[in-house]
C-alpha positions in Angstrom: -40.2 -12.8 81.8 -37.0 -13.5 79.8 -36.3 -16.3 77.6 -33.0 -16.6 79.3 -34.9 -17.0 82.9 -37.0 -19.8 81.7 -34.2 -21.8 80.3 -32.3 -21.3 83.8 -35.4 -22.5 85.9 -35.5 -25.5 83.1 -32.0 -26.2 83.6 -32.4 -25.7 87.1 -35.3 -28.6 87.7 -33.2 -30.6 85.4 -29.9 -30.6 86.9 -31.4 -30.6 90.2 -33.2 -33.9 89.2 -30.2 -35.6 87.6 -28.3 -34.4 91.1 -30.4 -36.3 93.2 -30.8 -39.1 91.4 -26.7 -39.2 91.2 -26.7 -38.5 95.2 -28.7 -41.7 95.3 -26.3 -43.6 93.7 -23.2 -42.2 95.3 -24.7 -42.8 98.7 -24.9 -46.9 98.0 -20.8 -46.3 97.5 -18.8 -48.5 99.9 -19.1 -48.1 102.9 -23.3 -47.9 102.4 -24.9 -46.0 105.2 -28.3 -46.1 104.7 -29.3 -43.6 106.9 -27.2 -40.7 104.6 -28.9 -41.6 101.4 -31.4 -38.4 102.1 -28.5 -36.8 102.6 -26.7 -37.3 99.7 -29.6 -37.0 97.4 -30.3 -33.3 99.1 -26.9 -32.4 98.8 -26.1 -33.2 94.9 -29.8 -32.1 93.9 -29.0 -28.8 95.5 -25.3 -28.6 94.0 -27.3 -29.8 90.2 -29.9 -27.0 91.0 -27.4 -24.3 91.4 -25.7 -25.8 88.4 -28.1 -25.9 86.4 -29.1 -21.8 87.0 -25.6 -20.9 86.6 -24.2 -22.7 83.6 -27.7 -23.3 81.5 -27.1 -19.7 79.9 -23.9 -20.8 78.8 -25.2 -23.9 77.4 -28.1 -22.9 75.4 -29.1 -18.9 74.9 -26.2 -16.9 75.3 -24.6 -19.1 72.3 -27.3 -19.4 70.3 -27.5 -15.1 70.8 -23.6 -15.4 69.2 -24.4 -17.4 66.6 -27.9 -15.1 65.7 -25.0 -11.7 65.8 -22.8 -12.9 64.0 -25.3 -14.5 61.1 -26.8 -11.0 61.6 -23.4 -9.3 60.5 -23.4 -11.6 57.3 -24.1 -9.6 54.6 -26.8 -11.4 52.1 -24.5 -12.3 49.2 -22.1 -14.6 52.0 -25.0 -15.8 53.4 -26.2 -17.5 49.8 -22.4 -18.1 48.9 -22.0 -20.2 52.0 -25.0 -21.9 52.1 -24.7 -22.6 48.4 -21.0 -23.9 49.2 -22.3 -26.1 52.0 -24.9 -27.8 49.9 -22.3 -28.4 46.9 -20.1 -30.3 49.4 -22.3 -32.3 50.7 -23.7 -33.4 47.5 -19.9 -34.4 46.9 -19.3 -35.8 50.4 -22.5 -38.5 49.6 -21.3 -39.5 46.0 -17.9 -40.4 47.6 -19.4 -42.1 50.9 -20.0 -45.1 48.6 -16.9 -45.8 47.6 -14.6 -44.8 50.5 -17.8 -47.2 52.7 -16.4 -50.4 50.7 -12.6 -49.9 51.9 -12.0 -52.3 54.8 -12.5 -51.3 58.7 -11.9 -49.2 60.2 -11.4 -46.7 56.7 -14.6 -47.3 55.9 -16.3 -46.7 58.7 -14.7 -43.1 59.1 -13.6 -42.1 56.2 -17.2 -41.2 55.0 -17.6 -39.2 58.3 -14.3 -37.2 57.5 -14.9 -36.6 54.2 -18.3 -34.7 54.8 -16.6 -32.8 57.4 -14.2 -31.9 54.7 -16.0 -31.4 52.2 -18.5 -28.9 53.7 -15.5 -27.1 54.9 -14.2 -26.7 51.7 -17.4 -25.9 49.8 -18.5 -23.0 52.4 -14.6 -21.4 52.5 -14.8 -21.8 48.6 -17.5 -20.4 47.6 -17.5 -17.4 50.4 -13.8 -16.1 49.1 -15.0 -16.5 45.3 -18.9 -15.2 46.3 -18.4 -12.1 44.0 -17.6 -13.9 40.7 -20.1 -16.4 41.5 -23.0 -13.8 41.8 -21.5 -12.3 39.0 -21.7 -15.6 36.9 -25.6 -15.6 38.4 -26.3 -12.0 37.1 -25.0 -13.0 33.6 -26.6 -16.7 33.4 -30.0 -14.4 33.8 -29.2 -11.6 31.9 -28.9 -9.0 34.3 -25.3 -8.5 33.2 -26.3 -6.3 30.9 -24.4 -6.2 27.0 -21.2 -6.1 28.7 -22.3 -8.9 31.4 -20.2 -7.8 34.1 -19.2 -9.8 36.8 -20.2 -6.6 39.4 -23.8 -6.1 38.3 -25.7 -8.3 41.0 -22.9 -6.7 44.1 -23.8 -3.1 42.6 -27.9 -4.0 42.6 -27.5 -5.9 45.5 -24.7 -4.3 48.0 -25.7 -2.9 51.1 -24.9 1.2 51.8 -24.6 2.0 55.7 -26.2 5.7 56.6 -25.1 7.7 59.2 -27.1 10.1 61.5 -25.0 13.4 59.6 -26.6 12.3 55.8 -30.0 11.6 57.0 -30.3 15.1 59.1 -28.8 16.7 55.4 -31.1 15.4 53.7 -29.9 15.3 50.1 -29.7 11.4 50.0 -33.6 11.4 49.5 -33.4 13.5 46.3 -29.8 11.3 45.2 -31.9 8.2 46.0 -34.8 9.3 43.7 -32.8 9.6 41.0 -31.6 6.1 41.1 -28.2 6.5 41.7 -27.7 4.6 45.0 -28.6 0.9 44.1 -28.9 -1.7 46.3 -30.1 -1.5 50.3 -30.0 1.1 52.3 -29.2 -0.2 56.0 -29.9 1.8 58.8 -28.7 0.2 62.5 -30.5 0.7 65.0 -28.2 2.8 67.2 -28.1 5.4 64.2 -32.1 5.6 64.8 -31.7 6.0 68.4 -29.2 8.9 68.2 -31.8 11.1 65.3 -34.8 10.4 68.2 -32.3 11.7 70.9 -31.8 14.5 68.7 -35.2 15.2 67.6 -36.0 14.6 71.3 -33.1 18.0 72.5 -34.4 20.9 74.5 -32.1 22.9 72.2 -34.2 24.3 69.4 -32.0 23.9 66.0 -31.0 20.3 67.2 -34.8 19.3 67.4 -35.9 20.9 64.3 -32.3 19.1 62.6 -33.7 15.6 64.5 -37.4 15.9 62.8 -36.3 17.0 59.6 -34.1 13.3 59.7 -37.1 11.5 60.9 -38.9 13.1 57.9 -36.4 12.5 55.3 -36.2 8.2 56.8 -39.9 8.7 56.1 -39.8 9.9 52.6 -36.6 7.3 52.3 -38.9 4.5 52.9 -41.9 5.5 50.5 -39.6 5.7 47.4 -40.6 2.6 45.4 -37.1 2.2 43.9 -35.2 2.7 47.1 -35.1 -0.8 49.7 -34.3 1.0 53.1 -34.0 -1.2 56.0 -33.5 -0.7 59.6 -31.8 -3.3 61.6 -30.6 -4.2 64.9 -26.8 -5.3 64.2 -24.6 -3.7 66.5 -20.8 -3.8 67.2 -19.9 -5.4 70.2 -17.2 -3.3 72.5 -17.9 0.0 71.0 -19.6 3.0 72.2 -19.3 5.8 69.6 -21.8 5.7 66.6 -19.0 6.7 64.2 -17.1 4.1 65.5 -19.7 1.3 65.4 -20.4 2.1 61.4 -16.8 1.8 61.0 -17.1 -1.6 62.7 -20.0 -2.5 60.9 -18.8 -1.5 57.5 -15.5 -3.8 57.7 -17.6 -6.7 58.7 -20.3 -6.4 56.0 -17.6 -5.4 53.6 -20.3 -1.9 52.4 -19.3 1.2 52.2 -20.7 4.1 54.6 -22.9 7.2 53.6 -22.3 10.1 54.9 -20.9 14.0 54.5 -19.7 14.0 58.0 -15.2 15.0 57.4 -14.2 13.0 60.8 -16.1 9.8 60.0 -14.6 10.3 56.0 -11.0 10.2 58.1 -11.5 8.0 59.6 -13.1 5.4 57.9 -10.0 6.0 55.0 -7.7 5.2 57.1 -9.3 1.8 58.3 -9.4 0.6 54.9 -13.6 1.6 54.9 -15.0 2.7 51.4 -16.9 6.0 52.1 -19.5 7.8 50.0 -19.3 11.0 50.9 -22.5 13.2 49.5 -19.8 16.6 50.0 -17.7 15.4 46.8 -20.4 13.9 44.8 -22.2 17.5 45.3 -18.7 19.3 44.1 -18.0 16.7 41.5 -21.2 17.1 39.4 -21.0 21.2 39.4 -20.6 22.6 36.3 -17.1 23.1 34.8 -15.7 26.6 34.0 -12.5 28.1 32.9 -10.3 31.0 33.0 -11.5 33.3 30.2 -15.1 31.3 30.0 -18.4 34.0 29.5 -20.9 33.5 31.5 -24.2 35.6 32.6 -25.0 35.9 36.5 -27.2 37.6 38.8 -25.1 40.0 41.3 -27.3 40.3 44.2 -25.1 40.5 46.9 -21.8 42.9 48.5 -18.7 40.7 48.8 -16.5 40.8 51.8 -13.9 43.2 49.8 -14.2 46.2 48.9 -15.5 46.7 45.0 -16.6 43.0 44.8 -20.3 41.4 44.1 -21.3 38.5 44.5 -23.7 35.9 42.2 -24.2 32.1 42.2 -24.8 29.8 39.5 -27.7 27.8 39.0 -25.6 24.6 40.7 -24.6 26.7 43.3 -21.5 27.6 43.0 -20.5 31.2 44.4 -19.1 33.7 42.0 -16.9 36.4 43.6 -17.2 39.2 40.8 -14.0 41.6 41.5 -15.6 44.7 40.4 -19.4 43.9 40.5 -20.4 46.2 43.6 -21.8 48.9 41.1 -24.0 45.8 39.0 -26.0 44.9 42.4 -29.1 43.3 41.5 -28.3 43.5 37.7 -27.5 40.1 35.3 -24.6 41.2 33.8 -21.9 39.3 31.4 -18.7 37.9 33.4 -15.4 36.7 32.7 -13.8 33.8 34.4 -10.2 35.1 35.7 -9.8 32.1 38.3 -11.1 29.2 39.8 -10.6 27.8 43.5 -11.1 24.5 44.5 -11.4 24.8 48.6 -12.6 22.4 51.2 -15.6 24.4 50.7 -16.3 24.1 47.3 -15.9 25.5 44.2 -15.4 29.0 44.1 -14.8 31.0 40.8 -13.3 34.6 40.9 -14.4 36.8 37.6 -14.9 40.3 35.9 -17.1 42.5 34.7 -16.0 43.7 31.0 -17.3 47.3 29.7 -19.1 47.9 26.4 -15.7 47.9 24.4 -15.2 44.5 25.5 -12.2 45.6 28.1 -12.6 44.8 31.2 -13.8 47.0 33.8 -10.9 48.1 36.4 
């Protein structure tokens, strides 16, 4: 049984009461029939009963379910600016009551009721636009600013990172986390957890095994002892795609999204969303190498042209060696003749150079 079906039967006995007892007093109105006062209590108790389990929803859970959303949307750092802001003007609202209470009537009868409206007002809208200097005055005041006591230290320990279903299936972000490089929470909405158990859940072989390996990497998320991960039931109300509902999310709990996934990047650019995308922190921490840079590599494979081999770094990084088909399965000493950045990745062209130091044709 429903919370919301107990409060209409409530609110059905209630207004049905209140009906009757008003059908009682209409029926004494001029010209008083006495035998119609039965009627008229039957009538407006029925009319307060259907009332009452029509419009008590309206009245009591359905805005109390708004208010609990959109508090759930908050992020944690608006929630203690406001609340913080709220208490500061209502500390000023009382040390002004006094005085404005001694002016003469009717000023000082309402002017101490307007001015804690006002107040509160203005301490909760203050506070909330300036909520990242004052947790940054916070971090410093006990010393987690560190030497240079910046003013972004408790958003960067304490900001909240949205995953998506696309970085969690990768897996990577457990290794990133470990490292200590994502601080803060990580916040995963419900809906994302739905869609890695629907995936897990596909007759399709590689999209099962993709779903589990997820479910395995939330589990090894959630064991890390420096890593807060935390699954929630926010939602965005009027949207139906998961990409679009961490979008949604992301604007209203002003975090950025996690993810490798190119569409959602886009996308989420274009809508003013900060993205973290685990594809260019992957390419931005390879190793750097230049035209005419030595190096020493492992040909193990055939490239797709005709003379060429092919090696990787340790990082990763493919190495196309032009004339490495007759060093297969050899380490040999390269030469860098050209690097590529592609959507890819990194990918670095070089040549093998003979005993005289020439390069090989």
């Amino acid at each position: 049984m429903s919370t919301e079906f107990i409060f209409r039967i409530i609110g059905m006995i209630i207004m049905g009461i209140l009906g009757w007892i008003f059908g009682g007093f209409a029926s004494r109105i001029e010209p008083f029939i006495p035998e119609q006062i039965l009627l008229y209590e039957m009538v407006f108790g029925l009319v307060g009963a259907l009332a009452g389990l029509v419009l008590t929803p309206y009245l009591t859970t359905r805005p109390a379910r708004a208010i609990r959303n959109k508090l759930g949307r908050l992020s944690a750092e608006t929630l203690f600016a406001g609340l913080t802001g709220l208490i500061v003007g209502l500390l000023t609202a009382a040390l002004l009551a006094f005085p404005f209470s001694q002016l003469p009537a009717p000023f000082g009868q309402i002017l101490p009721f307007i001015g804690v409206v006002i107040f509160a007002y203005l301490g909760v809208s203050l506070f909330v636009m300036r909520q990242g200097d004052l947790m940054g005055l916070m971090s410093s005041l006990s010393g987690r600013g560190g030497e240079s006591g910046s003013s972004s230290s408790w958003t960067n320990l304490n900001r909240t990172i949205l995953l998506d279903t696309s970085v969690i299936i990768d897996g990577r972000v457990a290794d990133i986390a470990k490292t200590g490089f994502l601080p803060g929470t990580l916040l995963i909405p419900r809906f994302v957890l739905n869609e890695l158990q629907y995936i897990a859940d596909s007759p399709d072989g590689l999209r099962r095994q993709r779903g589990r390996r997820g479910m395995e990497v939330l589990a090894e998320l959630q064991k890390l002892p420096n890593v807060l991960v935390r699954i929630s039931d926010i939602n965005a109300e009027g949207v139906r795609e998961v990409d679009d509902k961490l979008v949604v999310l992301a604007r209203q709990l002003k975090c950025p999204i996690l993810t490798n996934d190119y569409n959602l990047n886009r996308v989420a650019e274009l809508q003013g969303v900060t993205i973290l995308n685990i594809n260019e922190l992957a390419n931005a921490v390879k190793s750097v190498v230049l035209p005419a840079e030595r190096m020493t590599i492992n040909i193990f494979q055939e490239g797709k042209e005709h003379g060429q081999g092919v090696g990787y770094m340790d990082d990763g990084t493919m190495v196309v060696v032009e004339n490495g088909h007759d060093y297969i399965g050899e380490y040999k000493e390269v030469v860098v003749t050209k690097v590529l950045q592609t959507a890819a990745g990194r990918m670095i062209f070089a040549r093998v150079e003979d005993e005289n130091g020439k390069k090989k044709k």
